[in-house]
C-alpha positions in Angstrom: 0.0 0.0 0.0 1.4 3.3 -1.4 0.7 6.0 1.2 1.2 9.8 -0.6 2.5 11.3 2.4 5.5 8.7 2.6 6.2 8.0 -1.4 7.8 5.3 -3.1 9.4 4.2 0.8 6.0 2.2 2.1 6.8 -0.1 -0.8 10.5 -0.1 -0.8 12.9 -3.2 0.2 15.5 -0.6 1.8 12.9 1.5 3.8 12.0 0.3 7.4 9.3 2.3 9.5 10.8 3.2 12.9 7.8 4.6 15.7 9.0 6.3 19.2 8.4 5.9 22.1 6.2 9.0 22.0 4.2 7.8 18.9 6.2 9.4 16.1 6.8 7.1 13.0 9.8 7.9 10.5 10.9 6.2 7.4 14.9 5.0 7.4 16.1 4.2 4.6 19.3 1.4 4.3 20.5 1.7 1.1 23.9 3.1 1.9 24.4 5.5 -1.0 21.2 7.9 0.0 20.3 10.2 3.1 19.4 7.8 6.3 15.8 9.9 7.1 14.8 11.3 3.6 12.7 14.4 2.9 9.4 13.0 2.6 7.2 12.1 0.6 9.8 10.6 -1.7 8.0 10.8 -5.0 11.3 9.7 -7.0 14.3 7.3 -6.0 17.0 5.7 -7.7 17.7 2.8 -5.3 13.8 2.2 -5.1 13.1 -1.7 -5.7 9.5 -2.8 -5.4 9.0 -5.4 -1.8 7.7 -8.6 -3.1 6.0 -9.3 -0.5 2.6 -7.9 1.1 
C-alpha cells in the first residue's frame, strides 16, 4: 500500500518504519548511498526496488 504522504518508501525493500516511544513514526532508509531519514514524501528514488512481498 502506497501511502502519498511517505512516497515510493512504504513499498521499498530498503525502507523500514521506525515509531517512538512518544508515537512518532519515521521512514529510514538502508540503502547506503542515499540520506538515512529522507525528505518525505519521496515521489522519485533511484535505489527504489518494489517489496515482493505484502
Amino acid at each position: 500500500m502506497n501511502d502519498p504522504r511517505v512516497g515510493l518508501c512504504t513499498t521499498c525493500v530498503h525502507a523500514r518504519r521506525i515509531t517512538s516511544a512518544k508515537g512518532s513514526t519515521f521512514w529510514m532508509c538502508r540503502e547506503p548511498s542515499l540520506p538515512k531519514y529522507p525528505p518525505l514524501p519521496v515521489l522519485r528514488c533511484r535505489a527504489h526496488q518494489e517489496n515482493a512481498s505484502p
